[in-house]
LUMTI-54700 format. One line per 8 residues: number of its first residue (from 1); their letters; for each residue y, x, z of C-alpha. Coordinates in nm, 2 decimals, decimal comma, padded with zeros to 4 digits. Last residue first. Example, Ala and Ser with C-alpha at 12.3 -4.5 7.8 and 13.67 -1.06 7.14 Angstrom:
REM residues 2
2	SA	-00,11/01,37/00,71 ~ -00,45/01,23/00,78
***
This chain:
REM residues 107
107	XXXXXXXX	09,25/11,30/07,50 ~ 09,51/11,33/07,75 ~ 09,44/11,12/08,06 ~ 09,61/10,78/08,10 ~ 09,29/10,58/08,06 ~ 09,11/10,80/08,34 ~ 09,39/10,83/08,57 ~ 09,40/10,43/08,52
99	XXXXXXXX	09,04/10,39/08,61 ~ 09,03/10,61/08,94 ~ 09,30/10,42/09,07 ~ 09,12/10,09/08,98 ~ 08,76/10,22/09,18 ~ 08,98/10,32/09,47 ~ 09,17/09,99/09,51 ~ 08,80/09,87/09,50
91	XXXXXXXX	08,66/10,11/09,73 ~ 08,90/10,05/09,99 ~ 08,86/09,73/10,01 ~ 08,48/09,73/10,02 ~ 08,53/09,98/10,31 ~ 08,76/09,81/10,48 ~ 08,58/09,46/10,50 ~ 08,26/09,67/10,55
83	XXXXXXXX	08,45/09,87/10,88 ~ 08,59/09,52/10,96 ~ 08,89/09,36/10,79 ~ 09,14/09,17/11,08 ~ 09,24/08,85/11,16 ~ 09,45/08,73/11,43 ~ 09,38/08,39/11,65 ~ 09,69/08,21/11,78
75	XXXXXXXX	09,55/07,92/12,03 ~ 09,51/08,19/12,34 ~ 09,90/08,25/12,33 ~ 09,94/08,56/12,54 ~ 09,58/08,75/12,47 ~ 09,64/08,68/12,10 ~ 09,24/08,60/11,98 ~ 09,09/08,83/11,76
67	XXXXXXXX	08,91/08,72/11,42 ~ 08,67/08,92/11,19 ~ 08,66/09,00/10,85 ~ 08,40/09,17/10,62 ~ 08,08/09,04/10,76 ~ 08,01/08,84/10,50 ~ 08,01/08,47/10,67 ~ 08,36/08,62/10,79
59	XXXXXXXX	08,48/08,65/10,40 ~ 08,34/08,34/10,29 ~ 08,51/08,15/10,61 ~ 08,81/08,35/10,50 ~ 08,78/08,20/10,16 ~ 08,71/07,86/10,27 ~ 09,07/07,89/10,49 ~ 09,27/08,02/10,16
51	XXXXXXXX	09,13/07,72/10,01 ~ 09,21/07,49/10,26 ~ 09,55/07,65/10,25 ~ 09,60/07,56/09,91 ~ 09,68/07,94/09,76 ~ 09,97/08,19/09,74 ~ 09,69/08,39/09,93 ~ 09,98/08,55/10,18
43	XXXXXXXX	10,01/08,14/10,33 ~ 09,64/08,21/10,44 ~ 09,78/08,47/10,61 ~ 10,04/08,44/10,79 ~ 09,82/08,08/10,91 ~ 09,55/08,37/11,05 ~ 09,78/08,56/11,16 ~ 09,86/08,94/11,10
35	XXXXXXXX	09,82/09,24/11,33 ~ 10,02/09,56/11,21 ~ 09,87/09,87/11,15 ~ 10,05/09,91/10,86 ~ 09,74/10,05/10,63 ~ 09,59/09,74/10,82 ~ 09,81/09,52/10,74 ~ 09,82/09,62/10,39
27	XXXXXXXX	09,41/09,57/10,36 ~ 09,48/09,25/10,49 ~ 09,70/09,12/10,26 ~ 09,45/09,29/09,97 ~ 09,19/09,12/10,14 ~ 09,36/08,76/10,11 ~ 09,53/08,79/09,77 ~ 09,16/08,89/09,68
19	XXXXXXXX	09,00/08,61/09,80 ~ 09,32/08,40/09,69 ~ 09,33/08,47/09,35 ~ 09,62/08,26/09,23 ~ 09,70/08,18/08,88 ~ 10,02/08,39/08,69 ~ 10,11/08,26/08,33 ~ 10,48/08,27/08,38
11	XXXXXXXX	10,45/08,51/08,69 ~ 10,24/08,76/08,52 ~ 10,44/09,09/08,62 ~ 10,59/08,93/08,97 ~ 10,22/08,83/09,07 ~ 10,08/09,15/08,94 ~ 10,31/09,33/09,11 ~ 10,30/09,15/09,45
3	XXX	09,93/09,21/09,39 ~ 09,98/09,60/09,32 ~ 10,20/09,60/09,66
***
């Protein structure tokens, strides 16, 4: 929701970020527990695809994303954070909360 936000907030002068497009998609997902594709998401990243697609390859070369196979349609794969994927994630959204109850406290 903060990158839909952002996106919507900044939309004349707006330029992608697809790495974090991507882990903040998947961070939601997961908060949803819902399982999202791999072409759902590189579509998510408001990015080229090939882009989105280097990104994830960054992203699984990490160890913070790996990829399940749909056990009825063996060609679909789903993409998921791992425990680092989530962790990372969750510690930046973390990190920004942290930082705006910090600028908004009373002097």
């Amino acid at each position: 929701d903060i990158d839909e936000f952002r996106c919507r907030a900044l939309a004349d002068v707006f330029e992608a970020d697809a790495t974090w497009s991507l882990l903040s998609e998947l961070l939601r997902a997961k908060l949803l527990r819902r399982q999202i594709s791999v072409t759902s998401l590189c579509l998510a990243s408001r990015s080229p695809v090939t882009t989105a697609l280097r990104r994830i390859e960054r992203l699984q070369a990490a160890w913070r994303v790996c990829f399940n196979h749909d056990p009825k349609d063996r060609r679909r794969k789903y993409i998921e954070l791992t425990a680092a994927g989530n962790a990372r994630g969750t510690e930046i959204v973390r990190g920004v909360a942290r930082r705006l109850e910090d600028d908004t406290a009373p002097p």
